[in-house]
C-alpha positions in Angstrom: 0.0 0.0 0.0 1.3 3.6 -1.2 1.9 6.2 2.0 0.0 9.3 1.2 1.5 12.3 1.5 0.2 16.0 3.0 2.1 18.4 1.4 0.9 21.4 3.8 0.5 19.5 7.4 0.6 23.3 9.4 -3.0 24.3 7.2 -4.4 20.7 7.8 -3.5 21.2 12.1 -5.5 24.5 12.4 -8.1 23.9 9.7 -9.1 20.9 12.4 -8.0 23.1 15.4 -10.6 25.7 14.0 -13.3 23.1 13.1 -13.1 20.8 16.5 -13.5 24.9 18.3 -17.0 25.2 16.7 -19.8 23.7 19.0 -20.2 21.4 21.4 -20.5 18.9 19.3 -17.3 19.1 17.4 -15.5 19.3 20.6 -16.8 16.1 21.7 -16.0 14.0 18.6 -12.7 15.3 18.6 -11.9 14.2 22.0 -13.9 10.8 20.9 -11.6 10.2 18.1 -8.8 10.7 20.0 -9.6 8.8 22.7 -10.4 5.8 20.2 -6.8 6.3 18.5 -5.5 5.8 22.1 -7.6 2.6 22.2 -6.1 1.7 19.1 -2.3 1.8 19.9 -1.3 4.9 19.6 0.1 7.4 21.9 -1.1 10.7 23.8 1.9 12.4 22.6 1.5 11.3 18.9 -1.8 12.2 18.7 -1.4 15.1 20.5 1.3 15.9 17.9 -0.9 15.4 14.9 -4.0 17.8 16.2 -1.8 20.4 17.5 -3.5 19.5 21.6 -1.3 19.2 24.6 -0.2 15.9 25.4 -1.8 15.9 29.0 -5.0 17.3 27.5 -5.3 13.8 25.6 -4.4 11.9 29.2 -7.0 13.7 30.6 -9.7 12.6 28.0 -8.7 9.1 28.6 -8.8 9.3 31.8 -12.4 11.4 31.9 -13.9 8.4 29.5 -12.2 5.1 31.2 -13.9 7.3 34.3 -17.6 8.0 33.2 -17.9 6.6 29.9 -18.5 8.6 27.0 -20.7 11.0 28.6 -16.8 12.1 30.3 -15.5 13.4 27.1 -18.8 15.8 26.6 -18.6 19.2 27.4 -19.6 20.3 31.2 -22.1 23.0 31.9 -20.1 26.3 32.3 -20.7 28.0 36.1 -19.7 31.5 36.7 -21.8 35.0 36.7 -24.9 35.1 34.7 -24.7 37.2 31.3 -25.9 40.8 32.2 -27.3 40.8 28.7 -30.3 38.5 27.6 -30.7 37.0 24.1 -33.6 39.1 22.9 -31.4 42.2 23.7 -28.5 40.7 22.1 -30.8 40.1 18.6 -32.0 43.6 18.9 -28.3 44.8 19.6 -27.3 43.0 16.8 -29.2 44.9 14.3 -28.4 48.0 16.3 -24.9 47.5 15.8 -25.1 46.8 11.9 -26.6 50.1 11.5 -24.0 53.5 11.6 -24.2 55.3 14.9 -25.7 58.5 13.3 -28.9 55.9 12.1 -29.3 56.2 16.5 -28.8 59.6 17.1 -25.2 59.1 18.1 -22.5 61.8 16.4 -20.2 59.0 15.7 -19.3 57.2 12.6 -18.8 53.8 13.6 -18.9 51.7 16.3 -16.6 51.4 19.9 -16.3 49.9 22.6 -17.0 53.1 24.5 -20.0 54.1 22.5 -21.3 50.7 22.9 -20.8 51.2 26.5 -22.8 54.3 26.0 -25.6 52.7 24.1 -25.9 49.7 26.4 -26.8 52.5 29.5 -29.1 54.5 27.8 -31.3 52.1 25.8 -30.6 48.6 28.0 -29.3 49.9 31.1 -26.6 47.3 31.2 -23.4 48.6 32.7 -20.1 46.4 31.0 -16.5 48.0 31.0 -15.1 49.5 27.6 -13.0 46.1 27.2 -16.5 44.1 27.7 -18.1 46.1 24.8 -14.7 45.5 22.7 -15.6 41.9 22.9 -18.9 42.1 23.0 -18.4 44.2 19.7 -16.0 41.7 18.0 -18.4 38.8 18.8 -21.3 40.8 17.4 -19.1 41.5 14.2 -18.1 37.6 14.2 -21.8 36.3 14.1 -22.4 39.1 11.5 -20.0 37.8 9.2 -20.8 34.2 9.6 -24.3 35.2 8.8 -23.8 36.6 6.1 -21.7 34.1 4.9 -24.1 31.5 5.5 -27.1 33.3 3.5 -25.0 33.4 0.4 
């Protein structure tokens, strides 16, 4: 049998990297393969070569699914602070944000994080930090863009 070759093995790591990032869902049948290349013979350190993960990341899914099965390897509810912003807000925002700031009565040209901060106050009354609204912005502009990509 002929040994196939990848000529560009760097585009091939992130294109999964960015892929297996995606959802829930991606994430938990990358760790599954991994963990069933593992069952197969080969190492934590050779797999975690080929998809560009830590070595004791791949241990750990090992360990997670010879511990609770394959339910171990799925992704655990996230704790932490509630999201000061709801999901109908966010929508509306959305749109808000694809609009020019003069569209809202605002004297600006395009959007910041410290006029978002502004505009959160005064039509939400949400109060997030300049750096919040930086990556509230660039997640905003993210979803946009996928969007948009998707409805072409």
């Amino acid at each position: 049998m002929r040994k196939l070759e990848v000529l560009n093995k760097a585009v091939l790591q992130s294109a999964c990297k960015t892929e297996t990032t995606r959802n829930c869902e991606s994430r938990f049948l990358h760790r599954l393969h991994c963990v069933l290349l593992v069952a197969e013979g080969s190492s934590c350190y050779q797999i975690a070569a080929w998809f560009g993960e830590h070595p004791c990341t791949v241990e750990r899914w090992v360990h997670y699914f010879q511990e609770y099965g394959v339910e171990g390897l799925k992704d655990e509810q996230k704790t932490g602070r509630p999201r000061k912003i709801r999901d109908d807000q966010l929508k509306r925002l959305q749109g808000e944000v694809s609009k020019n700031p003069f569209e809202l009565g605002y004297d600006q040209n395009g959007w910041g994080g410290k006029l978002l901060q502004t505009h959160l106050q005064r039509r939400y009354d949400i109060e997030l930090s300049v750096r919040q609204c930086q990556r509230l912005l660039n997640q905003l502009r993210r979803n946009a863009s996928s969007h948009a990509a998707l409805s072409q």
